[in-house]
C-alpha positions as CSV (number, residue, x, y, z in Angstrom):
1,X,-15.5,-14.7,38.8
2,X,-14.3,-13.3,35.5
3,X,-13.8,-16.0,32.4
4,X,-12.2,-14.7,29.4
5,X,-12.6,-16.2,26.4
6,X,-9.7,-15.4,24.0
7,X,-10.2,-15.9,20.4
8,X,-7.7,-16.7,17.6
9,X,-9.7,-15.4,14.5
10,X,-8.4,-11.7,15.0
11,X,-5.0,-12.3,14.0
12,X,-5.6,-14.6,11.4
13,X,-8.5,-12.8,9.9
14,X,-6.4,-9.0,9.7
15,X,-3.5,-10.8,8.1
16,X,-5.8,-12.1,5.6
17,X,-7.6,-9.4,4.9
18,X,-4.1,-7.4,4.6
19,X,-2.7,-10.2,2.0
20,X,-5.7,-10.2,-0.2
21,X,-5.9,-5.7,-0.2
22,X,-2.3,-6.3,-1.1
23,X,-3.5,-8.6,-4.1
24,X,-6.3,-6.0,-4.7
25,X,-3.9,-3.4,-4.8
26,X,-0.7,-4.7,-6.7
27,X,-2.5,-4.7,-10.1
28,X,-3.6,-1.1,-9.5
29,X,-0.2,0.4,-8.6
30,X,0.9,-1.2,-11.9
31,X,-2.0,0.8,-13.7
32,X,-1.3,3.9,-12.1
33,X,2.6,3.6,-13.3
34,X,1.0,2.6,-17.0
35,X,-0.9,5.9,-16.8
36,X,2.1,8.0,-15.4
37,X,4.3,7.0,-18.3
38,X,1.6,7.0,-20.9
39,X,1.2,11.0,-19.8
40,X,4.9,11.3,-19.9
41,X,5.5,10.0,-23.1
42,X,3.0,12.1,-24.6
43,X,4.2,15.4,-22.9
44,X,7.3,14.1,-24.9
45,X,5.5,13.8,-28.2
46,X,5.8,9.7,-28.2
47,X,2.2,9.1,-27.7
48,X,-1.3,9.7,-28.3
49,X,-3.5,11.8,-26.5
50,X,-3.8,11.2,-22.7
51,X,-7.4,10.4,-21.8
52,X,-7.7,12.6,-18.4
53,X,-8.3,16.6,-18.1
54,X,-7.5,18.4,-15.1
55,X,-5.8,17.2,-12.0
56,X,-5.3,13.9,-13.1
57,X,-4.0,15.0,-16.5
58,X,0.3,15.2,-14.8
59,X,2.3,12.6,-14.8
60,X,3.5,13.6,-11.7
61,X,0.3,12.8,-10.1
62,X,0.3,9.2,-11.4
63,X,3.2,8.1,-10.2
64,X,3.1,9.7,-7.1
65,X,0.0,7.6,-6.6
66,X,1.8,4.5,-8.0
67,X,4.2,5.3,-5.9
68,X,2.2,5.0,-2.8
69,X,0.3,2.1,-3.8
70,X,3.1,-0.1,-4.5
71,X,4.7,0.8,-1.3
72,X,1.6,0.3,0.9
73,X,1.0,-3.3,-1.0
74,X,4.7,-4.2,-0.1
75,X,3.8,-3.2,3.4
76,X,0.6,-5.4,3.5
77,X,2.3,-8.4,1.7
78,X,5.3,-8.2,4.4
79,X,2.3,-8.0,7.5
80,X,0.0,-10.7,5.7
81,X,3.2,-12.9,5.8
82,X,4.4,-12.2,9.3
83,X,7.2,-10.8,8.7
84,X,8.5,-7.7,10.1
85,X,7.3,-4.0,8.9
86,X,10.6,-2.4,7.6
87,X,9.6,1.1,8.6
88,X,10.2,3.6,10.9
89,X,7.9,3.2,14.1
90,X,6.4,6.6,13.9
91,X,5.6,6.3,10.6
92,X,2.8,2.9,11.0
93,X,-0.6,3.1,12.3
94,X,-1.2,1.7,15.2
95,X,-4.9,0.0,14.3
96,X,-4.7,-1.6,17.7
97,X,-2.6,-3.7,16.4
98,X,0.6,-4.5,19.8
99,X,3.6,-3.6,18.0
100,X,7.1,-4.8,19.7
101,X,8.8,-2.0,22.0
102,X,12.4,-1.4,20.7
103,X,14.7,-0.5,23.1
104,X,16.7,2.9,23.2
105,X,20.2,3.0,22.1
């Protein structure tokens, strides 16, 4: 005889943990695009000095990783909520996590 015991804390548990990264990382995304235009606006003579030398030092950088931030919070605030992921299917990881199968058009 086989029992099997199914538990509810998985679920529950991953979409907290994805709500509170997304807290986590909502405040840094914000910092990264206060460092991109703080770079930009001194390449353009309209501030001080930026703090960083080498690759860090281009604006492009920043907001490339502001960029990337924001978008993976918005992706863990719409998954901590339960709502659906609005992104393509081959581009999510599948963390063994059951995604729905859509069906061919």
């Amino acid at each position: 005889m086989i029992i099997r015991v199914k538990f509810q804390q998985g679920p529950a548990l991953a979409r907290h943990l994805a709500l509170s990264c997304a807290a986590l990382l909502t405040p840094i995304s914000l910092m990264a695009y206060v460092l991109g235009f703080w770079r930009l606006a001194s390449d353009m003579g309209m501030a001080g000095a930026f703090v960083f030398d080498g690759l860090f030092s281009h604006w492009q950088i920043w907001l490339a990783l502001a960029l990337v931030l924001h978008g993976s919070a918005f992706l863990l605030n719409r998954y901590g909520r339960g709502q659906d992921l609005p992104a393509p299917r081959v581009l999510i990881l599948r963390l063994g996590l059951k995604l729905p199968r859509l069906p061919l058009h």
